[in-house]
N, C-alpha and C positions, 0 to 999 in steps of 0.2 A: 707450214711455211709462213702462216702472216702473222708479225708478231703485231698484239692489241696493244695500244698503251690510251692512257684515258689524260686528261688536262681538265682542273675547273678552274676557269679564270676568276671567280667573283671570288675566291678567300686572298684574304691578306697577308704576304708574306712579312712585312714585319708590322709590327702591332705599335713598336713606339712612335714610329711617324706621326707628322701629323694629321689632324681628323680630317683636315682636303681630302688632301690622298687616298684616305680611309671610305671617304662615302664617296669619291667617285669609284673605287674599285669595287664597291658594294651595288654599284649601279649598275654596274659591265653586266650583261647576261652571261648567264653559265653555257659555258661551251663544251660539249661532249666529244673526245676524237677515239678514234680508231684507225691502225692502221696497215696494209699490208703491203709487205715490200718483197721484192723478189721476183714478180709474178710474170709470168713467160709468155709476156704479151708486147706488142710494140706502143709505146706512151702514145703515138699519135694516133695509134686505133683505137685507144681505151679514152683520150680525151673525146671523142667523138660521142659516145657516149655520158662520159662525165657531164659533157652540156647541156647533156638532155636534162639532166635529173637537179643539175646544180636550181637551189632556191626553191623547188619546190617541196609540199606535205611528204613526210615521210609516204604515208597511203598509196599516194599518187607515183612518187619515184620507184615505191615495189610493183604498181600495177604494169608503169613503163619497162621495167628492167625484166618481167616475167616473159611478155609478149615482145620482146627486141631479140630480132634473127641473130643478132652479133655477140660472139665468145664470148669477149670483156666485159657484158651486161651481167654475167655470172659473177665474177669475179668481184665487179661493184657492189652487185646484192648482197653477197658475203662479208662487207668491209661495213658496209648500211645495217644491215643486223647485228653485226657484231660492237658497236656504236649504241645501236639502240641497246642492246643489251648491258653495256657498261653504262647507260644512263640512269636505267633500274637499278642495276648492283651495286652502283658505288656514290650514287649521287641521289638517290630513292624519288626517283625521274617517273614520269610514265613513257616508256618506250612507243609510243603509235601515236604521243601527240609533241611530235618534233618534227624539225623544219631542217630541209639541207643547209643549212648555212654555208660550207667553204667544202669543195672539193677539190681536190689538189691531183694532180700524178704528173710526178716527176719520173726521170730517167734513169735506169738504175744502168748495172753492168752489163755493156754488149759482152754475149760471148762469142768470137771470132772463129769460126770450122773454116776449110777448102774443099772447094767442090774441086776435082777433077774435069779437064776440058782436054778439048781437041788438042794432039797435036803434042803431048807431054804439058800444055799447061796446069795450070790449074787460077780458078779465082777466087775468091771470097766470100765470107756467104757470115755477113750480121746477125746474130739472135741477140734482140735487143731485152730488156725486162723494164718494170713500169716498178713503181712505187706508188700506191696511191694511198691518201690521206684523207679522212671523211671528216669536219667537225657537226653536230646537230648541236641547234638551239633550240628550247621549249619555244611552240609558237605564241603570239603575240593572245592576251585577251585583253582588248581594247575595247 
């Protein structure tokens, strides 16, 4: 269900420009994302979690997400490894020394059921889905 897609911001999409352009986009750190979307969770139960883990060492956001009572901690860990792992594949990263940089989860498609109720009614009943988007940056050695 969660389609991965990766992003490096430090290459250059066009080479004739000028050299400005050229060494500050050399300077942008490389951003890693992963993403998955569709996920049959409500965005404001999964941000809740998002906030935990946003900015911090990869290490420490697996140690958090292992130990969190909450559904959507799985689902984050999934989105966080699979990140890391496009940082090794595609960009010859070390996967376990990156930093959350940008968590994201947006809103995807409520799917809309009816509950039956007293009376011939019936009401409404939201299943919402999350989209969440992870990017890692190598951390800083300063």
């Amino acid at each position: 269900m969660a389609q991965i897609k990766s992003a490096d911001r430090s290459t250059s999409k066009s080479q004739g420009k000028s050299q400005g352009k050229a060494a500050a986009e050399k300077s942008a750190p490389v951003m890693v994302r992963a993403t998955a979307r569709y996920v049959r969770v409500a965005p404001r139960k999964v941000r809740l979690v998002a906030d935990q883990v946003r900015g911090k060492h990869i290490d420490e956001a697996r140690s958090l997400l292992q130990f969190s009572p909450r559904s959507a901690a799985d689902d984050i860990a999934k989105v966080i490894e699979s990140a890391a792992a496009n940082a090794e594949a595609n960009h010859d990263l070390i996967g376990d020394e990156m930093i959350v940089h940008e968590i994201r989860v947006d809103e995807g498609p409520t799917l809309k059921r009816f509950r039956p109720r007293a009376m011939g009614r019936a009401t409404p009943i939201h299943k919402r889905t999350s989209h969440i988007t992870v990017a890692l940056t190598p951390e800083d050695e300063d």
